[in-house]
C-alpha positions as CSV (number, residue, x, y, z in Angstrom):
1,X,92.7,96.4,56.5
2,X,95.9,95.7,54.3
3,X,98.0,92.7,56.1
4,X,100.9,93.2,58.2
5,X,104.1,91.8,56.8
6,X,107.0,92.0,59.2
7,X,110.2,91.3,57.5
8,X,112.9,90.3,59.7
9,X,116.4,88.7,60.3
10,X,117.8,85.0,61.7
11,X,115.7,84.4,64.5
12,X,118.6,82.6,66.1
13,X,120.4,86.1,66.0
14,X,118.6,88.9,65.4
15,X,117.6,90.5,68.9
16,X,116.2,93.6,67.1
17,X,113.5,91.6,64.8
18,X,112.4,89.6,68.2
19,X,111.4,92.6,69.9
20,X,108.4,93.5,67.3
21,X,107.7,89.9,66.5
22,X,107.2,89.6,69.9
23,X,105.1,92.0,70.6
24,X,102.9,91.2,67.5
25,X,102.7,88.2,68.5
26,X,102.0,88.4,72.4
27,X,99.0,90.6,72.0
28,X,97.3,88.7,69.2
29,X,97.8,90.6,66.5
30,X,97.8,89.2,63.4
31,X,100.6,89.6,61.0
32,X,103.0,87.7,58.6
33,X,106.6,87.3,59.1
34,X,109.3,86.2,56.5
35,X,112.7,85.4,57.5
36,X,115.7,86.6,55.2
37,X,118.6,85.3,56.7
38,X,122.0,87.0,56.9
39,X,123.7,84.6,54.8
40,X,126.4,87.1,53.2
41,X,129.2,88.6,54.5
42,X,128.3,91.9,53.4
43,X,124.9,91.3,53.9
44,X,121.6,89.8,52.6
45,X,120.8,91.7,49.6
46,X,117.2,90.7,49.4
47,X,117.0,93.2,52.7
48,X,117.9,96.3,50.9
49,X,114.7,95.1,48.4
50,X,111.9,95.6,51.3
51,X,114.0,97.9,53.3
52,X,115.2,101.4,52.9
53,X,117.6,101.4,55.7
54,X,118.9,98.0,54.2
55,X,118.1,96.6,57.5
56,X,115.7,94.3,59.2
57,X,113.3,94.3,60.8
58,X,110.8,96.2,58.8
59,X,106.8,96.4,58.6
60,X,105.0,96.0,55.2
61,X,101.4,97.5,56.0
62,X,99.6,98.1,52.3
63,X,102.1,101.0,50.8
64,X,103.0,102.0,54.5
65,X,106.9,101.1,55.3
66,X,107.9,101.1,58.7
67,X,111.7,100.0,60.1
68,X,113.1,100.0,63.2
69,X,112.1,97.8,66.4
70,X,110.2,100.5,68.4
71,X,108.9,102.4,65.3
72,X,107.0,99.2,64.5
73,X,105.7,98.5,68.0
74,X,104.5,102.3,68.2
75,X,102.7,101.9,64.8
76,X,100.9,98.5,65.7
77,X,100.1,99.7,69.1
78,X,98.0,102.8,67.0
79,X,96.5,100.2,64.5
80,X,95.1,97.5,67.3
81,X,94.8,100.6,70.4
82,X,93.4,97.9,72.3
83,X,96.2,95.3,71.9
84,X,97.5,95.6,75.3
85,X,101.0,96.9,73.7
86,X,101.1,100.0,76.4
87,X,100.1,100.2,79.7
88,X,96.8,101.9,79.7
89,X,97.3,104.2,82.8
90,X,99.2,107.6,81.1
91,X,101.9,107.7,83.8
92,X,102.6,103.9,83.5
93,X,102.8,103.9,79.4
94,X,105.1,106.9,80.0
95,X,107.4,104.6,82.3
96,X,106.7,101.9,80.0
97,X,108.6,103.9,77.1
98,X,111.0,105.7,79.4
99,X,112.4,101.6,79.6
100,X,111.8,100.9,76.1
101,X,113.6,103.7,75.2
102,X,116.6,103.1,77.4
103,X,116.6,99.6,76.6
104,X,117.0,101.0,72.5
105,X,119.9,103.3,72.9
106,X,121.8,102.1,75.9
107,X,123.5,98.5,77.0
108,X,126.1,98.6,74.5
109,X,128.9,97.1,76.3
110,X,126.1,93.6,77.3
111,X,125.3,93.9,73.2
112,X,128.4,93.9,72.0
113,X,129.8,91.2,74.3
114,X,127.1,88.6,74.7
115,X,125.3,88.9,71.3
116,X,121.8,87.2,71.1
117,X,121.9,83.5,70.5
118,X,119.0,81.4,71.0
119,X,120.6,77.8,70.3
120,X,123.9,78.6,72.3
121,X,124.1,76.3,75.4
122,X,124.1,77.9,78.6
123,X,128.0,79.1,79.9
124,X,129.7,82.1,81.3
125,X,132.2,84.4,79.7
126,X,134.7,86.4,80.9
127,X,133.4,90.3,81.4
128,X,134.1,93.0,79.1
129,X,134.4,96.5,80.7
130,X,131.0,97.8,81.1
131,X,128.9,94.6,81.1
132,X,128.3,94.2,84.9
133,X,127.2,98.0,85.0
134,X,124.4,97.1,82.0
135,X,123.6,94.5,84.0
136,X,122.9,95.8,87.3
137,X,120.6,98.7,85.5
138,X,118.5,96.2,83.8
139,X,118.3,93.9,87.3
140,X,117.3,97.5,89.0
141,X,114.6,98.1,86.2
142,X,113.2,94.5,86.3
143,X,113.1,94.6,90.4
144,X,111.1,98.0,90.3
145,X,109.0,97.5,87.7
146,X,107.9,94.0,89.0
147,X,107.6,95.6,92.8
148,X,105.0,98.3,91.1
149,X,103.3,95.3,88.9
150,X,103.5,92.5,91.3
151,X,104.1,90.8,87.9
152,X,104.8,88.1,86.2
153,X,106.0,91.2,83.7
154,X,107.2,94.3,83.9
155,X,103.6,96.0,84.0
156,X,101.6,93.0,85.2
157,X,100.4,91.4,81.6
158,X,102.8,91.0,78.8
159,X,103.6,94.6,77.3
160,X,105.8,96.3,74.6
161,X,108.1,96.8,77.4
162,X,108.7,93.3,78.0
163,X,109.2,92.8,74.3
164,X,112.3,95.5,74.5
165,X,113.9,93.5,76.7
166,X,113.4,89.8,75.4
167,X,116.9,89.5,73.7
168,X,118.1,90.4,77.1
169,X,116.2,87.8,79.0
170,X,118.2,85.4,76.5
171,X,121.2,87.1,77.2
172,X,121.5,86.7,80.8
173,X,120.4,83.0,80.6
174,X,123.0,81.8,78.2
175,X,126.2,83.8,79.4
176,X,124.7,82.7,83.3
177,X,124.9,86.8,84.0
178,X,122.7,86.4,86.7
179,X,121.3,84.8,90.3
180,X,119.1,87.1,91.3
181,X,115.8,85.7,92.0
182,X,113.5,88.0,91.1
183,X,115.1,87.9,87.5
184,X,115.2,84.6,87.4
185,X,111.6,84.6,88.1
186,X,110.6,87.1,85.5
187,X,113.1,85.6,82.7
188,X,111.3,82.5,83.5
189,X,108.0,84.2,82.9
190,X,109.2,85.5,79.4
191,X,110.9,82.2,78.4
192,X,107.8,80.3,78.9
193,X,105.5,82.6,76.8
194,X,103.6,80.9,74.3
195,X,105.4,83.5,72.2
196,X,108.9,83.3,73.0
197,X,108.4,79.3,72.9
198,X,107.4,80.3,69.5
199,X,110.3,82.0,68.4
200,X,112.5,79.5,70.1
201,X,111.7,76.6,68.2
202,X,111.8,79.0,64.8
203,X,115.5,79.6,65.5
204,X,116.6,76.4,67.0
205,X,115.2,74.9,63.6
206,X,117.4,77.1,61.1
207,X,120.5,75.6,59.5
208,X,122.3,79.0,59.5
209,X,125.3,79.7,61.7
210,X,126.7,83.9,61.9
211,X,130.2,83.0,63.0
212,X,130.8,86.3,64.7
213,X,127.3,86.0,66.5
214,X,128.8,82.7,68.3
215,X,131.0,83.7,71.4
């Protein structure tokens, strides 16, 4: 099998290339990742050379191109069927989606507020219209999800679904959105992933600063 190369932003930023690395990386499924930083203000050119959206992250795989967060999850989870990236149970995988689909096209008003930022030292914010509504839907997913699992994620064992909402789990822990316990105890869960402790160190070791990235 041709190697995996996933292509994706600052790790310190880039909430949408965490959610495949994530994934990738939580199951065990091997792959390559190069980092091409957003480093111009009309952004990187080098992206536009791997990408045809001009965006990261994107998935190398032989001649095969594959962009978008869930689009690479969905293609990796029919490469390695026995990852773990889905719940195996039809109506749970089904849920499973239903989240990671929500979690793709909704939240704007907690995006566009409280922008991913793995090095940024834990402090609130003043709310933006909207915010506390995204917040209280995610809480209600987590607390549903993790009363069906029993945990420590949303499906039991680490899933594409968790991976969706990683940024967020970031989110909430560095604007101090939250004091519910039972998100406290599954953000814990996903902070201490081998995987996200990964990531972590990756970001908190790059020299690049997005100014508009750091509320």
């Amino acid at each position: 099998m041709d190697k995996l190369v996933l292509y994706v932003g600052n790790k310190n930023y880039s909430s949408w290339s965490l959610r495949p690395w994530i994934a990738l990386e939580a199951c065990g499924i091997p792959f390559e990742d190069v980092v091409i930083p957003f480093d111009f203000a009309a952004g990187n050119p080098k992206i536009k050379e791997v990408s045809p959206t001009g965006r990261v992250p994107v998935l190398h795989h032989g001649d095969v191109r594959v962009w978008e967060s869930l689009a690479i999850i969905e293609y990796a989870a029919e490469l390695f069927p026995d990852a773990g990236l889905w719940p195996k149970e039809p109506a749970e995988r089904a849920l499973a989606r239903s989240y990671a689909m929500e979690m793709l096209s909704g939240f704007r008003a907690l995006r566009g507020a409280c922008p991913m930022n793995i090095r940024r030292q834990k402090r609130g914010i003043p709310l933006q219209e909207g915010v506390q509504d995204d917040i209280d839907r995610i809480e209600t997913i987590w607390r549903e999800a993790i009363a069906r699992s029993g945990g420590p994620f949303l499906f039991g064992a680490f899933s594409a679904a968790d991976a969706m909402f990683a940024p967020v789990v970031n989110r909430l822990e560095i604007y101090d959105l939250t004091r519910n316990p039972v998100s406290l105890d599954y953000m814990d869960a996903v902070k201490t992933h081998p995987a996200y402790r990964k990531w972590q160190e990756a970001a908190i070791a790059e020299p690049w600063i997005v100014p508009e990235d750091e509320v």
